[in-house]
N, C-alpha and C positions, 0 to 999 in steps of 0.2 A: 277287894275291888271297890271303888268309888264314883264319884262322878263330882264334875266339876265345872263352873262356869267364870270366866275371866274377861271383864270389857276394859278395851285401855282405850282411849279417848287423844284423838290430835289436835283437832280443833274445835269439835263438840266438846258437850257436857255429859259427863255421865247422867246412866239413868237413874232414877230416885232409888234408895234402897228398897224400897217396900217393893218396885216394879222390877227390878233384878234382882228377888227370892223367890219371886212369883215363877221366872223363868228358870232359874236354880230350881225348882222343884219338880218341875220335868221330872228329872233325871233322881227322885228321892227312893226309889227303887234299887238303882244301883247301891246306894250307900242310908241305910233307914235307922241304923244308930245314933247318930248325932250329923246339927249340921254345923257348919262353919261361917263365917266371913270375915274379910279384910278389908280393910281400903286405906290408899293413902289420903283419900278425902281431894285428891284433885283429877289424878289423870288416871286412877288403876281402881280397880274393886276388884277382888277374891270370892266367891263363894264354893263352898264343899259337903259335900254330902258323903256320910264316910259307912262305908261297912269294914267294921273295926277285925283285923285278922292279927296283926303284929301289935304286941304293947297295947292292949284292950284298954290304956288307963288316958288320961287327956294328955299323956306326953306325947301319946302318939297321934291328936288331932289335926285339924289343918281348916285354912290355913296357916304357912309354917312363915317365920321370917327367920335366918342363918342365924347364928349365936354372937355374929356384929351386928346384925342387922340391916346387910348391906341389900339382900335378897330376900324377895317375897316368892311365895312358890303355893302350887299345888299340882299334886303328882298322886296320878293315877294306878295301881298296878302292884308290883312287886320286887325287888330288887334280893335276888338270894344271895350275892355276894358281900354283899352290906356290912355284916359283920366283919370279915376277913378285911374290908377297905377301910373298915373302924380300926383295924389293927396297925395299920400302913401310915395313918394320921400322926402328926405331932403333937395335938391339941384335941384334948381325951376328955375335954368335961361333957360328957353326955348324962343329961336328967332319966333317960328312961333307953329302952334296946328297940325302938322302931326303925325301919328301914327310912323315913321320911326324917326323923333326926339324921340321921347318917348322911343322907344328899345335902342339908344343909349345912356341915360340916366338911364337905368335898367341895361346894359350893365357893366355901368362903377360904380352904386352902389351896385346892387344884386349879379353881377357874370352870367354869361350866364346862366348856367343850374337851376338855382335858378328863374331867368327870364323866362326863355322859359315854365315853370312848375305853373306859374302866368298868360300866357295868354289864350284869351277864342278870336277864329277868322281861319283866314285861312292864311297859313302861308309856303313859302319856304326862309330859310334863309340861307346863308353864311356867316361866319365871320373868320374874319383875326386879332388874337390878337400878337400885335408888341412886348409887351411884353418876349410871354413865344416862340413866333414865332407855335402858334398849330391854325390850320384849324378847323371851324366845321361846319357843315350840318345838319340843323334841318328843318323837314316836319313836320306842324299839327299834329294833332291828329287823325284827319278822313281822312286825304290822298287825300283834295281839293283840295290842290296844288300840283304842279306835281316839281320832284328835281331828277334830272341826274346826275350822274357824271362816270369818266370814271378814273380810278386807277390803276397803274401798279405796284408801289413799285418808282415810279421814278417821275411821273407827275401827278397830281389830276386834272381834268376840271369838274367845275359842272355848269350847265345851267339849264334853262327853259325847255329846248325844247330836245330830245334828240337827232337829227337830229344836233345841236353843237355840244354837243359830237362827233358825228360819221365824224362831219366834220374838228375837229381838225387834224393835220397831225400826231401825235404822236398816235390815237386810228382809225384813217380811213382805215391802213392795219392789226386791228385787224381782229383773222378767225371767223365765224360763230359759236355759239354754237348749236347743235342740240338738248341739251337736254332743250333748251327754244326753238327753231323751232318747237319742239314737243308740248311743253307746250304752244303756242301760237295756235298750229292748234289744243289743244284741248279743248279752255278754251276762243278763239276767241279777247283775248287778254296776253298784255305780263306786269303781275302784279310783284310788288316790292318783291324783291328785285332784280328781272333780268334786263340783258339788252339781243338784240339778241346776241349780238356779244362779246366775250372774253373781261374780262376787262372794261364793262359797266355793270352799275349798276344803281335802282335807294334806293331813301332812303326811307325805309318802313313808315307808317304813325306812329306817335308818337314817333320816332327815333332820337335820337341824335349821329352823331357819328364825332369824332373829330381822328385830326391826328397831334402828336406830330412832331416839329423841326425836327427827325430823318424822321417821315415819317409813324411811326405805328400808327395803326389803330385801335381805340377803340370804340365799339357800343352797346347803351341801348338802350331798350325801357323806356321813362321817360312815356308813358301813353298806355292800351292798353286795349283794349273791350274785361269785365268781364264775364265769362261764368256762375259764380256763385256769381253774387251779391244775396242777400237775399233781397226779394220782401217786401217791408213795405206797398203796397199799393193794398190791398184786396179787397176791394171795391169799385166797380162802379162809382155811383156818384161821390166819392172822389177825383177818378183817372180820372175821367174828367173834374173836374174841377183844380185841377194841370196841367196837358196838357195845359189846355185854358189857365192860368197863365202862364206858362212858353213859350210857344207858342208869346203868344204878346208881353212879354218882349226880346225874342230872336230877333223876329219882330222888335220892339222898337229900340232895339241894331243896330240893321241891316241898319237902316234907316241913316246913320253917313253918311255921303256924303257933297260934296261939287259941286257936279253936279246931272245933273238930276237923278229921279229914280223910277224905274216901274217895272211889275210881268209879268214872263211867268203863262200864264191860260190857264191848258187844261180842259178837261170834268172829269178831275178824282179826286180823295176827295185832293190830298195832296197842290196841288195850289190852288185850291179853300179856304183850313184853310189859307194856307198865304193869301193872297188877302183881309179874311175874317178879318185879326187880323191887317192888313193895316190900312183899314179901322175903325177899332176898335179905332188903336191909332189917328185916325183923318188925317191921312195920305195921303194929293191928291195927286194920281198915275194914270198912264196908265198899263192898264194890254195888251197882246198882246195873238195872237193864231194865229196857221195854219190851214187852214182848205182845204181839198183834193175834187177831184171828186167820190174819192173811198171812198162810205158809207161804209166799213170796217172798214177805217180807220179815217173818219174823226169826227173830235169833236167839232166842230164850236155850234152844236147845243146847247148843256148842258153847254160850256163854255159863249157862249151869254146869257143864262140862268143865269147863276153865275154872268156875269157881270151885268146885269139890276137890280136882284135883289139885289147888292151889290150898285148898283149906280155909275159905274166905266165906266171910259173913255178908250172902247175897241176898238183896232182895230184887226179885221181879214183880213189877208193876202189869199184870196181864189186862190188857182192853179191845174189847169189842167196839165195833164201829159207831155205835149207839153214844158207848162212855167218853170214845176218842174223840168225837165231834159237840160232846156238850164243854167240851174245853176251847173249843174254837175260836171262842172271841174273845176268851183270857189268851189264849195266845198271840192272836194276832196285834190287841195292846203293846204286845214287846215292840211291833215294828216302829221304829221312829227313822224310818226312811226307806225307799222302795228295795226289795230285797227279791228277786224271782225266785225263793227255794224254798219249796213248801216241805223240805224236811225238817224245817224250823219248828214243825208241830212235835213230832220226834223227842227233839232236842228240848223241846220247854217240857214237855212231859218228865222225861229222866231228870231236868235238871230240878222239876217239882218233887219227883220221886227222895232226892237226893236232900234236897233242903229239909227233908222232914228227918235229918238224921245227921248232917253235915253243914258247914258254909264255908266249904273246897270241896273241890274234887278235879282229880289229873283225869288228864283224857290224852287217845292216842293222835290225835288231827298234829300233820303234819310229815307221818311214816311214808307216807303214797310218795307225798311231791319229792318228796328228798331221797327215797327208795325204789323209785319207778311201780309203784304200784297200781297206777291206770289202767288200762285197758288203752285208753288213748296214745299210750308212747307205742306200743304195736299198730297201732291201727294208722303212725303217721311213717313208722323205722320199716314196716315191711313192704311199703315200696321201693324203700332207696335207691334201687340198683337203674330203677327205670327213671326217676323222678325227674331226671336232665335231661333224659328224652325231647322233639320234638312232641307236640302236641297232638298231630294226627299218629304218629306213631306210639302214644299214649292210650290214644283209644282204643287202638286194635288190639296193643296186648293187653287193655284191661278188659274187651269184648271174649275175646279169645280165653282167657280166665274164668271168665264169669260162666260162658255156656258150657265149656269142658270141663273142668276141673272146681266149680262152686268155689269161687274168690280163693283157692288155695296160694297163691302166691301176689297178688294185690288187691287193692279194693278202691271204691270209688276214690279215696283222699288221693289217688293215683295223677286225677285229671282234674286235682288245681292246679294255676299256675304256679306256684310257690308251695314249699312243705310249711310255711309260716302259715299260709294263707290255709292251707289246709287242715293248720293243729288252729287255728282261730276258729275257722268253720263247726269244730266240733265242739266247740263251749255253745254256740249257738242252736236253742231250740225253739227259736222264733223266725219263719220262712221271710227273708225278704220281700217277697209280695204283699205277702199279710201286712207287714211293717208300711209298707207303704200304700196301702187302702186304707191303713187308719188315721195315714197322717200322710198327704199328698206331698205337703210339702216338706219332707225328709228326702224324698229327692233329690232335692238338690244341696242337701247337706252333708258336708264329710263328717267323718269321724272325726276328735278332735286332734289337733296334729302332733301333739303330746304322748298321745296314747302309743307308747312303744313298746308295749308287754310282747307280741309275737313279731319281734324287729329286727328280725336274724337271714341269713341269709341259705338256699339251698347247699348243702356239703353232702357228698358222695361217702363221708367219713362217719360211720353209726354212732361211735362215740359222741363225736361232735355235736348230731343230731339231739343227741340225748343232753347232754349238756345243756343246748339251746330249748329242748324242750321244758326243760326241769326248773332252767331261770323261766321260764314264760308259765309253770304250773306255780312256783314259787308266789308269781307278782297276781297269779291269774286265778285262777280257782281256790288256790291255799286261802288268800284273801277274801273270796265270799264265802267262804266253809267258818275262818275267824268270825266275820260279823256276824254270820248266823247262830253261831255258839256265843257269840258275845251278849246277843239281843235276847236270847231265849233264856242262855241263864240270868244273866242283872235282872230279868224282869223277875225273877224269884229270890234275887239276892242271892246271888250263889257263886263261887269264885271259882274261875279254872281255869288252871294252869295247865302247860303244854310242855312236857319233859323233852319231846321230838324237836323243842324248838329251842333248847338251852345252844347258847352260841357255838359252845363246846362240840357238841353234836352235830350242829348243822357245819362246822368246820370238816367235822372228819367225813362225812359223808361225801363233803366236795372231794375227798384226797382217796375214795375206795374205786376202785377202777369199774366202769358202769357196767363192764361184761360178766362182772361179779354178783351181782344185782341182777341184772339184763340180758337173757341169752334163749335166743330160739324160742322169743315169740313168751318166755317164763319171766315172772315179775317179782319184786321184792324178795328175791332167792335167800338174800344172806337172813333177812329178818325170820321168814320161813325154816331157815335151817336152825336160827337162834332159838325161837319160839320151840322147835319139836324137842331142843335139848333141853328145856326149861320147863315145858308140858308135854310129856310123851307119851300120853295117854288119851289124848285128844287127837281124831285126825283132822289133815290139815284140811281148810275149804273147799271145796272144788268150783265153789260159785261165790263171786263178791257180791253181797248184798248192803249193809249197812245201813245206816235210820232212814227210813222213806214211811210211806203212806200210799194207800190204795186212793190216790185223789180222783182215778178218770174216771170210777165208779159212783165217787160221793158227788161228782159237778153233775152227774146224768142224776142224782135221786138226790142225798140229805141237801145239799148246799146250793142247788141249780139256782134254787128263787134269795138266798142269801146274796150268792155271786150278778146275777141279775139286777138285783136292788143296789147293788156297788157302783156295778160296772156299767150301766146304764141310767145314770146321773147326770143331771146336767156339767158337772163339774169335770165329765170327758174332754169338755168343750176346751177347757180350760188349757189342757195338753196338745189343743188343734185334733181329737179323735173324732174320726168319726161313729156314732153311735149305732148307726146301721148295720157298720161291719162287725160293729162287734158283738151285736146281739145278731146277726150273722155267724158268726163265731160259735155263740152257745148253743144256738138250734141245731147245728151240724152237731157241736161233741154231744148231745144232750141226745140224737136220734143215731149214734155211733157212727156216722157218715166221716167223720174225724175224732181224729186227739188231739185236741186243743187245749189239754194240762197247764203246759208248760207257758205258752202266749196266756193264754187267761189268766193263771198265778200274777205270772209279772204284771201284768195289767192291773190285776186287784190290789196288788200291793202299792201300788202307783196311787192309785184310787181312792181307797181306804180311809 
């Protein structure tokens, strides 16, 4: 994994080199091996910061230019089919086996978009063709990698990190947007295609958008998660044993490295199949886990479980709240842009844990959204029968519910107007009122009109439901779950991969029938039925827990006067907050009067 900065210039000057390393270095975290630069010395400069994983020798560096040299590039990420599209080539003179030779090879015989539509991996790329003089931006498919850039009509900058952007001098007196300040406080992060601030942006997952000599701007989606693929795979045993197949080969794929490599393991089914399919292909790895004082939260136990019976060389990292919280402000360093999810601490820990033995490690992020593993698809699918209901006849049988029978057959998501409106509702842990005492005039601002992540319509049809759910956990949560893994590990240099998110994978899952998965209220069945064949000596969960932190305990004692000193700065002013309400805010959670977790995080991170 790397990091990378790219300014192309239309009618300005580029900035001085000395002043665009300064801002390439942000990002020297990601990539603390070597750095790079390019420029054609008029309208483009490259810079790259590399954490060297394929071809550790300078063949594998970057800045790259193609082997005509018609394309300037730098590319972020992974490409595991690399080798096999080396084989496909007519023109074989490659210096060394990196994946980044290989794209500019594909480059200069397929065409970019022809290339980009070939790969299977995780991917933020720029390229510079000298050629036709056109820019282009391409992010994955699943939105692994993360791709910034900041556009006026006069300057393009795309980076790594979005904190480049905001640090260049031509986009750091951009104004604030509120109608993403909105959609940040109610979504607890800030998803593609926004940036906060005017003029920033980032580039949607499966996105290509290129920008002609003059400067215009043209954008597809070349890939994008099917709401109605038609399911071939009806049955059971069938569809689990595909999974298992595809699963180990994704695995297989994964393993391409030329330094160490090893698995986040927690107690929950989706790291345990990796670990499991590791294994499988004969794989020796270290798997890694945190483990807390807070039996809430911790997993130490079932994941020690998984490792023995797997035969895996595990370490747990055990902390008390004392040792968790002297990490606090190395972690929060990772954030280089507002992030509402304090199980980012979690995540930089393990990924600490990890780096002292590795620089990879596969993780299971991505099993939930593609396998119904929420909690949230029940809590929107077991209304359905009623959801078309009139509205006062909504309320009686959700009252009638509630007193008789304890929510047994619906619950409040009952008495949204829409089932969209009601799976949005539930990403939000920030109360509209609060939203707007801190910021009056959000009021009168919409969301912005872009934002179509939950843009589906009520269907009486469960399937369907689930469908439309699963595109909207896809673009919606799956996405803040990536940059929080992306943030916590670079800030340790540390690379991870996602096997749940090999193309391959995420194809067959569209085509396994959701009743398969999804039935009576039960979640992730087929993965659950896979995992007991694979570990059958572990039982299965009976409670989702996954990396969190006991924060509404550390905001009332270790961090109250940390969080205090953040978040009551003059620099609230700056967001239009008000400061009252939100040392309002603290006094309530801080005397248990409220739980204010989740609004205050985001806020901090805002802040910061």
């Amino acid at each position: 994994m790397c990091g990378f900065l790219t300014e192309v210039t239309y009618s300005t000057d580029l900035l001085p080199k000395e002043k665009f390393i300064e801002i390439l270095n942000l990002s020297r975290k990601r990539g603390p091996d070597s750095q790079g630069y390019l420029s054609n010395n008029s309208q483009v400069q490259f810079g790259f910061n590399r954490l060297a994983i394929l071809d550790l020798s300078a063949n594998g560096a970057q800045p790259k230019s193609s082997y005509t040299q018609r394309y300037m590039y730098v590319f972020n990420g992974e490409i595991y089919n690399h080798l096999q599209l080396r084989e496909k080539l007519s023109f074989q003179k490659f210096k060394g086996n990196s994946d980044t030779e290989t794209l500019g090879h594909c480059f200069d015989e397929l065409g970019i978009e022809r290339t980009i539509r070939c790969l299977n991996g995780m991917f933020a790329i720029c390229i510079y063709d000298q050629k036709t003089k056109t820019t282009t931006l391409v992010r994955d498919f699943a939105g692994i990698k993360p791709l910034f850039y900041g556009w006026d009509g006069k300057k393009l900058v795309a980076a790594s990190q979005y904190d480049q952007v905001r640090s260049h001098p031509h986009f750091n007196v951009k104004p604030l947007d509120l109608s993403v300040l909105k959609l940040y406080f109610e979504q607890h992060f800030i998803p593609a295609p926004f940036g906060l601030y005017q003029d920033t942006f980032q580039v949607k997952p499966g996105e290509i958008i290129s920008f002609d000599e003059q400067g215009k701007l043209t954008a597809k989606r070349y890939w994008e998660l099917s709401k109605s693929k038609k399911a071939t795979y009806k049955d059971e045993t069938k569809a689990i044993n595909k999974i298992k197949s595809s699963l180990d080969k994704s695995v297989y794929d994964q393993t391409l490295s030329d330094v160490p490599l090893g698995a986040f393991l927690s107690g929950g089914v989706d790291s345990a199949l990796v670990c499991s399919s590791l294994k499988k292909n004969n794989f020796n790895f270290d798997s890694f886990t945190i483990g807390s004082e807070s039996k809430t939260h911790d997993e130490t136990e079932r994941a020690n479980a998984f490792a023995s019976n797997l035969e895996i060389q595990h370490h747990i990292w055990h902390l008390d709240a004392k040792e968790s919280l002297s990490y606090w402000d190395e972690a929060m360093q990772s954030i280089h842009e507002p992030i509402g999810d304090f199980s980012l601490l979690p995540t930089f820990l393990v990924s600490k844990l990890a780096k002292n033995h590795v620089s990879v490690a596969l993780s299971g992020d991505g099993g939930d959204e593609l396998f119904f593993g929420y909690e949230r698809f029940q809590s929107v699918a077991k209304n359905i029968k009623f959801q078309h209901y009139p509205k006062l006849a909504k309320k009686m049988i959700y009252a009638a519910d509630r007193y008789t029978l304890n929510k047994k057959y619906v619950n409040e998501v009952l008495l949204a107007n829409k089932q969209s409106l009601a799976h949005q509702g539930l990403h939000t842990r920030f109360r509209n009122d609060d939203i707007l005492k801190l910021n009056a005039d959000l009021k009168e601002i919409n969301l912005p009109s872009n934002f179509d992540v939950f843009n589906y319509n009520n269907t009486k049809n469960k399937e369907e439901l689930l469908a439309n759910m699963r595109y909207a956990e896809f673009y919606g949560m799956m996405q803040k779950t990536l940059r929080k893994v992306d943030l916590a590990s670079m800030e340790n240099s540390l690379e991870v991969r996602v096997p749940f998110l090999d193309k391959r994978l995420i194809n067959l899952a569209l085509e396994i029938k959701p009743r398969l998965n999804f039935y009576k209220g039960t979640q992730k069945i087929l993965l659950k039925k896979l995992l007991k064949q694979r570990v059958s000596g572990v039982p299965m969960e009976t409670k989702k827990k996954g990396f969190s932190v006991p924060l509404s305990g550390w905001l009332r004692t270790s961090l109250y006067e940390k969080f205090c000193d953040t978040l009551l700065q003059d620099k609230a002013e700056d967001f239009g907050l008000d400061v009252r309400h939100i040392e309002k805010m603290l006094k309530e959670h801080r005397s248990g009067e409220a739980d204010y977790k989740w609004p205050l995080f985001t806020l901090y991170t805002l802040l910061k």
